[in-house]
Structure formats: structure tokens, C-alpha cells
N, C-alpha and C positions, 0 to 999 in steps of 0.2 A: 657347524651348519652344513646340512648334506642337502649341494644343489641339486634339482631335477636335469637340470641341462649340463653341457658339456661344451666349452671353444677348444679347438687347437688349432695349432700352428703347423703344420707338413712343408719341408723347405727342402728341396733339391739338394741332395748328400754330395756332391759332387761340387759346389760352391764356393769359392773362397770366403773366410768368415766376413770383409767388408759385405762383398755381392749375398750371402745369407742375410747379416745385417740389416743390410735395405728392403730386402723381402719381406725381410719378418716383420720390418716397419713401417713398410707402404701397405702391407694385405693388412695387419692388424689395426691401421687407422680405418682401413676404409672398411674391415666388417666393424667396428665400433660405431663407424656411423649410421649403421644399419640396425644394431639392437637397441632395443625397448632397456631402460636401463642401463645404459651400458658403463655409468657412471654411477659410484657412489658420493652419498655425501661429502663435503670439504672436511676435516678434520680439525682438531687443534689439540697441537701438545701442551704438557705441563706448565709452560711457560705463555700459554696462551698462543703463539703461533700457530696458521694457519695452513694445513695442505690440503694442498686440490687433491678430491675425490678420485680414488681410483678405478680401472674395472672391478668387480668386484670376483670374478672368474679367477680361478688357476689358468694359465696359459700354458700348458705342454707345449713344447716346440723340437716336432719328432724330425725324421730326417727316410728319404722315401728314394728310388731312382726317377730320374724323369718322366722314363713312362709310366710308370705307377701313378706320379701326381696328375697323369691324364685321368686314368681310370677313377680315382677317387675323387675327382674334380665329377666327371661326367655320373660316377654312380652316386656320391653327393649332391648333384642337380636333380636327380631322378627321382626325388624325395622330398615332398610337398612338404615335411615338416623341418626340413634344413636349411640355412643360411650359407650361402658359400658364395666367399668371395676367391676368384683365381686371379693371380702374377702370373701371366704371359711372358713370353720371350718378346711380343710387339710391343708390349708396354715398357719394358728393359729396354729396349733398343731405340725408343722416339724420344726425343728432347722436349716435347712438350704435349700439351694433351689433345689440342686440336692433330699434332703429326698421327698420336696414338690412332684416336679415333679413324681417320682416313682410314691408316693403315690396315687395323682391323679389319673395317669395310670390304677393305680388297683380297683380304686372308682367310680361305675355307677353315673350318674346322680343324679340318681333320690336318691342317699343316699348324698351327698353334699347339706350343710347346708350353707348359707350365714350369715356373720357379720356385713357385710358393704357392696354398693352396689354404685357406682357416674355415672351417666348417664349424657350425652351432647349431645346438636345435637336443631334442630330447638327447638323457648319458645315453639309454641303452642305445640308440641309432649311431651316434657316433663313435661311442665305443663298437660296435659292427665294422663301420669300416678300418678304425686306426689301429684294433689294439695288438696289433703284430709289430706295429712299428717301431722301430727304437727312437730314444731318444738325441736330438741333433747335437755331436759332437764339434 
């Protein structure tokens, strides 16, 4: 089955794999709560056993510099037909989400660092912005 659309994952190459890890696991929960489908059916194998439905997406999970994940954060928002959700440096850094949230508040743009960055939405658009990137080692 050839999808129309396309998620990835883009994670700061510079990370240790736990600190990649949780990036890829906090950005990919919270754009999953954002797509239409983002679940498939529950399964059951041969045995009758049941699994919980997966994405139903390939998940590339490339590997980008820091500031990179700015620009493809900022020229991914800039595109009415894309989903992007950004891991900040303030959201890594607050213990909880009420801290997050403040924090933000008090934090311009243009000083917000990205970790992690998952974009969806039409292949061809997406593939536009990612496909130079390698895959995250």
C-alpha cells in the first residue's frame, strides 16, 4: 500500500541515544495525538491473541544539526498542509508542564532550541524538506 502522506522523526545528531530516545518518544506521542487515524485496528494472531493497533505510517527517524531542526521546524510551520510537532530545549529542561508552559511564555523565538522535530502531511512536501537527511545513528 503506497501512502499519500509521509511522518518523520528528525532528532538532534548530537544526543546521547537515552536523550534521542525520549525525543523521539515525547514528539512522536504528541504528533499521534494530532493525526486523524493515527491508529490502526487491534490485531489478533493465530492463537487468537490480541495487539493494540499500531501507527499505521513508516516512522524514519533521521538525524539533522540543531540548527537545522530550527529551520525545518520554522519552514515546516510555514505550510498549511503540514503537521509539526517541535521538542524544545524548554520542554527538556521543565520538570513539569505547568513549569514548561511559563517558561515558553517568557522565551522569544528566536532563543528556542529544537531536540526533536516530526512533520506529516502530503510525501511530496515532506520529502521537500527531509530528503537529504540521513538516517539517526
Amino acid at each position: 500500500m503506497s501512502l499519500r502522506t509521509k511522518l518523520v522523526l528528525i532528532v538532534d545528531e548530537r544526543m546521547d541515544r537515552a536523550q534521542a530516545t525520549n525525543a523521539a518518544v515525547v514528539t512522536g506521542l504528541s504528533m499521534g495525538g494530532r493525526l486523524p487515524e493515527s491508529v490502526g485496528d487491534d490485531g489478533k494472531d493465530a492463537s487468537g491473541g490480541v495487539h493494540a493497533g499500531l501507527n499505521p505510517h513508516p516512522v524514519p527517524v533521521l538525524a539533522a544539526a540543531s540548527s537545522r531542526l530550527r529551520e525545518l521546524n520554522d519552514a515546516a510551520r510555514a505550510r498549511e498542509a503540514l503537521t509539526v510537532v517541535g521538542f524544545n530545549d524548554v520542554a527538556r529542561r521543565s520538570r513539569d508542564y505547568d513549569t514548561y508552559l511559563a517558561d515558553l511564555a517568557r522565551t522569544p523565538a528566536e532563543d528556542i532550541d529544537y531536540v526533536a522535530v516530526a512533520i506529516f502531511g502530503p510525501r511530496s512536501q515532506v520529502n521537500a524538506l527531509t530528503k537529504r537527511l540521513p538516517l539517526l545513528k
